[in-house]
C-alpha positions in Angstrom: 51.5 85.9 91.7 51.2 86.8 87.9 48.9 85.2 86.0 48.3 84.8 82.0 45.5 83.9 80.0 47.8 82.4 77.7 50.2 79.5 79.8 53.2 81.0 78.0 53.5 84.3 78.5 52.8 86.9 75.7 54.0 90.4 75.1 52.9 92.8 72.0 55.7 94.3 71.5 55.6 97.8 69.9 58.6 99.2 67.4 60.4 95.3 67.1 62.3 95.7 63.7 65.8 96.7 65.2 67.9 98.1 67.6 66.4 98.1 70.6 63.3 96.4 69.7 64.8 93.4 67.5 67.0 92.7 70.7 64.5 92.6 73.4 62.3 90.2 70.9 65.4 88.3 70.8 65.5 88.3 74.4 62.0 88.0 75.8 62.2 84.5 72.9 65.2 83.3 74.8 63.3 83.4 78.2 60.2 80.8 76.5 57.9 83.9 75.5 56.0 84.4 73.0 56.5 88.4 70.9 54.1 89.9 69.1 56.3 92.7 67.5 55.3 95.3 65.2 56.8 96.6 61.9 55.5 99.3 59.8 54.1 98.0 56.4 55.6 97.3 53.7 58.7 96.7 55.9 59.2 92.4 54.8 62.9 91.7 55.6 63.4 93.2 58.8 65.6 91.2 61.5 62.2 90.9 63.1 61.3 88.7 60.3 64.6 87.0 60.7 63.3 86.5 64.1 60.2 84.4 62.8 61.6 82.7 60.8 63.6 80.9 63.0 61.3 80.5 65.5 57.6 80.7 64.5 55.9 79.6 66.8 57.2 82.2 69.1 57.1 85.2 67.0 54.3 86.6 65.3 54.4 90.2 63.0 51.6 93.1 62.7 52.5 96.4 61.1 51.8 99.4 62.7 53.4 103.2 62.0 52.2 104.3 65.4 52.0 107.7 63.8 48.7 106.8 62.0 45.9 107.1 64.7 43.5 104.8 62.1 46.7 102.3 62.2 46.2 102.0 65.5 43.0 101.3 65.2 43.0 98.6 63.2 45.7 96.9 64.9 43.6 96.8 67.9 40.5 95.5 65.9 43.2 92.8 64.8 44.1 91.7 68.3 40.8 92.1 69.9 40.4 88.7 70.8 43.9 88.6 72.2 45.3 88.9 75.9 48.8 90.1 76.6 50.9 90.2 79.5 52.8 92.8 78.5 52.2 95.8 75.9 55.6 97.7 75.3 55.8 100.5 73.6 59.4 100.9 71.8 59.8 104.2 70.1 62.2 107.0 69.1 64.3 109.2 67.0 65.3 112.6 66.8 66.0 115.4 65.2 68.1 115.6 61.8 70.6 118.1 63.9 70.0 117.3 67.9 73.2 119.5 68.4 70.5 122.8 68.3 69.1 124.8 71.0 65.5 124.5 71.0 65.4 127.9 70.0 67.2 126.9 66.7 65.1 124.0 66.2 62.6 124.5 62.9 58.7 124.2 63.9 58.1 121.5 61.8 61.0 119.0 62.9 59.6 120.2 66.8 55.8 119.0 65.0 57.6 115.4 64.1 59.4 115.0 67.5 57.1 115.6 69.7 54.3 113.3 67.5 56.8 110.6 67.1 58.3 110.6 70.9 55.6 111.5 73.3 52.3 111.9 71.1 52.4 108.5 69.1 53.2 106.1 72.4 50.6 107.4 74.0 48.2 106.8 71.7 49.1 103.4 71.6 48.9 102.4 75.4 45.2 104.9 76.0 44.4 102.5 72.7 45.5 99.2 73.9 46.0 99.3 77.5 42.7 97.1 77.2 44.3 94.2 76.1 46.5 93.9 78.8 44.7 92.4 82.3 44.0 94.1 85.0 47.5 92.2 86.4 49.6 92.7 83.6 52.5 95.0 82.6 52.3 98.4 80.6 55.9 100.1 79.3 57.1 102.8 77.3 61.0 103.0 76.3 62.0 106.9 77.3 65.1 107.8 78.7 67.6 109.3 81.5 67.7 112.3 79.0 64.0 112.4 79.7 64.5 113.4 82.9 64.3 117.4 84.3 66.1 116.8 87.8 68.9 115.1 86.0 69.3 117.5 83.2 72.6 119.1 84.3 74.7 119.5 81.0 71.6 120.4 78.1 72.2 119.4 74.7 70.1 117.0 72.9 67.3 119.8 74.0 64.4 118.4 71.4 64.7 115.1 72.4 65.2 115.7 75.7 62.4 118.1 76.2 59.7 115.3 73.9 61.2 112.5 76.2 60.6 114.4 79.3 57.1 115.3 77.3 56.1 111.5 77.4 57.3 110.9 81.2 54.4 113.4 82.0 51.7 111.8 80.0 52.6 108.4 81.1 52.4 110.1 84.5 48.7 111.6 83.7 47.6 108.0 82.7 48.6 106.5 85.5 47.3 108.8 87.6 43.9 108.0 85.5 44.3 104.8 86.0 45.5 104.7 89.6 41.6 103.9 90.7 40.8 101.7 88.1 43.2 98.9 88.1 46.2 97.2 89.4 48.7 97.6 86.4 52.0 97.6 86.8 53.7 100.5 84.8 57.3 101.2 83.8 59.2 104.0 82.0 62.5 102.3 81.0 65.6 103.9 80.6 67.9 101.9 78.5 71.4 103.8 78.9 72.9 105.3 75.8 73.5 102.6 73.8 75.1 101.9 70.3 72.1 102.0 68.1 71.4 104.0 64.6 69.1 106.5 67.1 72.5 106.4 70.1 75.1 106.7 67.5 78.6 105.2 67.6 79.9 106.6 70.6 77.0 105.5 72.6 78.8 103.8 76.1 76.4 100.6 75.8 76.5 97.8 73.6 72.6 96.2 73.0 74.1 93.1 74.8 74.8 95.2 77.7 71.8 97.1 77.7 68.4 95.1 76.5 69.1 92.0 79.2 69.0 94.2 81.9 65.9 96.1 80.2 64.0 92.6 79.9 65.0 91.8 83.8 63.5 95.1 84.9 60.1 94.7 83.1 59.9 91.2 84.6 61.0 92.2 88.5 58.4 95.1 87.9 55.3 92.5 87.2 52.8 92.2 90.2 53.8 95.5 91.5 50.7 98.2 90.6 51.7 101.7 89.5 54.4 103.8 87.2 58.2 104.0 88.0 60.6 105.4 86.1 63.8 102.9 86.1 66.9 102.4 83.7 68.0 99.1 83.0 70.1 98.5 85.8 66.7 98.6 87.9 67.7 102.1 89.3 65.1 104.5 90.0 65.4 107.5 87.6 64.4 110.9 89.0 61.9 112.8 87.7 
């Protein structure tokens, strides 16, 4: 059975100022937890900080830009002392035109992408994984799009090809890990959803999406090892 060091249940939850993130702080608040979310500086009226407002002593606020390596750092140096049941990595964007083939794509938007969507994540779980127990819960937000076996129509090829990027390292630090500890560890696909990165046409709302999200994360606790799941729990091929 899980365990905390904390009695009520703790998650540092990475990338919380909206969309996605703001909801699942919402959500993971509703269930009696307690979010540490992250913002990047200078960032003071976020809905995150809506969040805290309303219910401080749920909701705490660090800033991080997880594309700052000394960032990370210090965060960590910040939370040292700290325990957390889950760490959750929520981050993505993509490119200014994602209708272009990668060979259209310019090198330094193909720089940014891959930094932001696969290099930046992992930097945050190798540089944090240690404040999560032994027992506790490591995710990344990716996506179906992320996935080779499933890729039968293209488009979207950057973002695509950095989200299928992170599904490999994630799959390299498990396998690190794999002798090392019992972690539980979860790629999460949330659907395409109605968010500034999903667009308007996305087939989700974030009520229909980030519920279902939360539920997987939880059913996945107490059960070592990666899978790669969307948010109806379904197992998301490679």
């Amino acid at each position: 059975m899980q365990t905390s060091i904390d009695p009520v249940p703790t998650i540092l939850l990475v990338g919380a100022s909206r969309g996605l993130g703001h909801a699942m702080a919402v959500e993971f608040v509703k269930r009696g937890w307690r979010v540490v979310g992250t913002v990047r500086a200078g960032s003071h009226d976020t809905r995150l900080h809506d969040l805290a407002a309303a219910h401080p002593e749920h909701v705490d606020i660090e800033t991080l830009d997880i594309t700052r390596p000394d960032q990370i750092t210090a965060l960590h140096e910040r939370l040292s002392h700290r325990k957390f049941d889950i760490l959750f990595v929520n981050a993505g964007t993509t490119n200014p035109d994602p209708t272009q083939t990668i060979g259209e794509v310019s090198t330094e938007d193909f720089v940014d992408l891959m930094i932001t969507n696969a290099l930046s994540p992992m930097r945050v779980v190798e540089s944090l994984c240690d404040l999560v127990p032994t027992d506790g819960l490591i995710g990344i937000m990716s996506s179906g799009q992320g996935s080779i076996a499933d890729n039968e129509s293209g488009q979207r090829e950057l973002y695509r090809g950095s989200k299928a990027a992170l599904n490999q390292f994630m799959r390299s630090f498990a396998a690190r890990q794999a002798t090392a500890t019992q972690r539980a560890m979860l790629l999460v696909a949330p659907g395409w959803v109605r968010t500034e990165l999903g667009g308007p046409e996305g087939r989700l709302s974030i009520d229909e999406s980030v519920p279902g999200v939360v539920d997987v994360l939880l059913a996945k606790r107490g059960r070592p090892g990666l899978e790669y799941r969307d948010y109806r729990g379904q197992t998301v091929r490679w």
